[in-house]
C-alpha positions as CSV (number, residue, x, y, z in Angstrom):
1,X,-70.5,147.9,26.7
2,X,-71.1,144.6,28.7
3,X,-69.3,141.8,28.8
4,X,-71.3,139.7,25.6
5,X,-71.3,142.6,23.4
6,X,-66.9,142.9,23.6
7,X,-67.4,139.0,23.2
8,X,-69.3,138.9,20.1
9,X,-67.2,142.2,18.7
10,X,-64.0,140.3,19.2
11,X,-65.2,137.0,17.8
12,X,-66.6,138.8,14.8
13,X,-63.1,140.3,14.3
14,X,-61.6,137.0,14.5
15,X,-63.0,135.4,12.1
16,X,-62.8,138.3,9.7
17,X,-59.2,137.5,9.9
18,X,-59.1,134.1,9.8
19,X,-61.1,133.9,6.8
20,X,-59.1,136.7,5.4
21,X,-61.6,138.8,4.2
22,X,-60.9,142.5,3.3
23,X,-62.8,145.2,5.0
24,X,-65.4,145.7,1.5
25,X,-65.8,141.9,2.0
26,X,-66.2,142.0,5.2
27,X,-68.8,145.1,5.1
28,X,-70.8,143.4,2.6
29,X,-71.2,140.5,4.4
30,X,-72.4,142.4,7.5
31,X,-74.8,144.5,5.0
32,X,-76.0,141.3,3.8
33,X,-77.1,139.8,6.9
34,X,-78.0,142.7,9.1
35,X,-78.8,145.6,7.1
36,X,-76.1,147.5,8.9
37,X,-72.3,148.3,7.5
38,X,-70.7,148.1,11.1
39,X,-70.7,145.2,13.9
40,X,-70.9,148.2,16.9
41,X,-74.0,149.0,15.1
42,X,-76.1,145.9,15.5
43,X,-78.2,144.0,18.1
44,X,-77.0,140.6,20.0
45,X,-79.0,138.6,17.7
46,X,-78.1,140.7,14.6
47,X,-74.3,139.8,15.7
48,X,-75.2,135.9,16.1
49,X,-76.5,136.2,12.7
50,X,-73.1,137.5,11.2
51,X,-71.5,134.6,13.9
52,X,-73.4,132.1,12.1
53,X,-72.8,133.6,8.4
54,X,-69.4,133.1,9.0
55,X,-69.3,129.7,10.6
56,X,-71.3,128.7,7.2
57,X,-68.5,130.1,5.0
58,X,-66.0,128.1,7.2
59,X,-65.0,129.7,9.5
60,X,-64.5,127.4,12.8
61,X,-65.2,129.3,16.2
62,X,-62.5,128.9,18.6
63,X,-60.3,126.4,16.5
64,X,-57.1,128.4,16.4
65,X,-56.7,128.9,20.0
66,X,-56.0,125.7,21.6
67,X,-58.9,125.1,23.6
68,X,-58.1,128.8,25.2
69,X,-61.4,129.8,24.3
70,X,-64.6,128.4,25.1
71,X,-68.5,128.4,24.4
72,X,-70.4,129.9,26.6
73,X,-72.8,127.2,28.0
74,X,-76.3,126.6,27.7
75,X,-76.3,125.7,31.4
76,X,-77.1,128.7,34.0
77,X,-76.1,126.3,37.2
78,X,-72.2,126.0,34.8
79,X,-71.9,129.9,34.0
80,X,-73.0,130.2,37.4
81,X,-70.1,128.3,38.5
82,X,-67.2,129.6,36.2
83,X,-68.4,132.9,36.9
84,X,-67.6,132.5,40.7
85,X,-64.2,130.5,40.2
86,X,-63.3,133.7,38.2
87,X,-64.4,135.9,41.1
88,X,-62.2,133.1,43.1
89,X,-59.3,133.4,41.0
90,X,-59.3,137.2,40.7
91,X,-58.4,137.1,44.5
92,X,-55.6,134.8,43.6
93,X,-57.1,131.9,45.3
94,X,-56.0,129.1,42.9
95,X,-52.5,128.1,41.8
96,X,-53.8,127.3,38.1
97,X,-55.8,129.8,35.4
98,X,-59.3,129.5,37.0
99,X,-61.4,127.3,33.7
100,X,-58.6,125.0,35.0
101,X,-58.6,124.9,38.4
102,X,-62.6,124.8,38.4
103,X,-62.0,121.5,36.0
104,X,-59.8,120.1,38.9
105,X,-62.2,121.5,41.7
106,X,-65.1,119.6,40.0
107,X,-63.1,116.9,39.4
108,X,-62.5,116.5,42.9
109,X,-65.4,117.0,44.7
110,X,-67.7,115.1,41.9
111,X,-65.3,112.3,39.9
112,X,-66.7,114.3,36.9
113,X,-63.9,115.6,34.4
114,X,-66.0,118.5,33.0
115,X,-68.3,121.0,34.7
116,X,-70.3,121.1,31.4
117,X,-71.5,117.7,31.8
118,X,-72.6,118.2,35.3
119,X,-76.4,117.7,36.0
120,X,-78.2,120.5,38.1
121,X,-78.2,118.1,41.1
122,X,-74.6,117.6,41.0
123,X,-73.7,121.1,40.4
124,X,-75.7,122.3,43.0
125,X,-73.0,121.6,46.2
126,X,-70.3,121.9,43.9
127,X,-71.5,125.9,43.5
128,X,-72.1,125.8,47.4
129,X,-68.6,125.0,47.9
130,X,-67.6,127.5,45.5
131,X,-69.6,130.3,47.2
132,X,-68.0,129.2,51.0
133,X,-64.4,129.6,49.2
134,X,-65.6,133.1,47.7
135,X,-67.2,134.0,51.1
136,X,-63.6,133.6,52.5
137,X,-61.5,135.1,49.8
138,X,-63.8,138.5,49.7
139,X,-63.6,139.0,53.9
């Protein structure tokens, strides 16, 4: 099971229990806008679609955790870059949880607060950087 799939499963739970809906709710919602009884059942885009079910009865994605939990972004060049300040950080690189020290990192080498609104041109030695530090931390 990759990485999105334990993503969307988790989110899905979430909000089941946030809107504090019991499991024959919860089923006949899925059944309603899949087909399918069970969330390990369905396709990526049949999960989005129970995402989005739920967001329209209320439900708001990533609201109870304090900023903890992000969207994934639309950006390639910005996954790109968190997913090698994880790789960083799993190595024990920074001194701060890596979505923060990337924030900082960016902040530093650009004068930009957030990688998110980074354009490709400016994320582009920002990732260089990042790979040189990864280079280092793997040998």
């Amino acid at each position: 099971m990759n990485i999105l799939v334990k993503s969307q499963l988790a989110r899905i739970h979430i909000a089941k229990k946030s809107l504090r809906l019991d499991d024959d709710s919860y089923r006949s919602i899925l059944e309603r806008v899949t087909g399918k009884a069970s969330s390990a059942a369905m396709t990526v885009r049949e999960r989005n679609a129970v995402l989005d079910e739920f967001q329209r009865l209320g439900w708001k994605d990533g609201g109870g955790s304090g900023g903890a939990w992000r969207a994934r972004s639309q950006k390639s060049y910005v996954r790109l870059m968190f997913a090698i300040a994880k790789t960083i950080g799993d190595h024990g690189y920074w001194r701060y949880p890596y979505k923060k020290a990337l924030q900082l990192f960016v902040k530093e080498k650009t004068g930009i607060d957030n990688p998110e609104w980074l354009t490709a041109d400016q994320a582009a030695p920002v990732i260089e950087a990042l790979k040189q530090i990864e280079r280092r931390v793997k040998s």
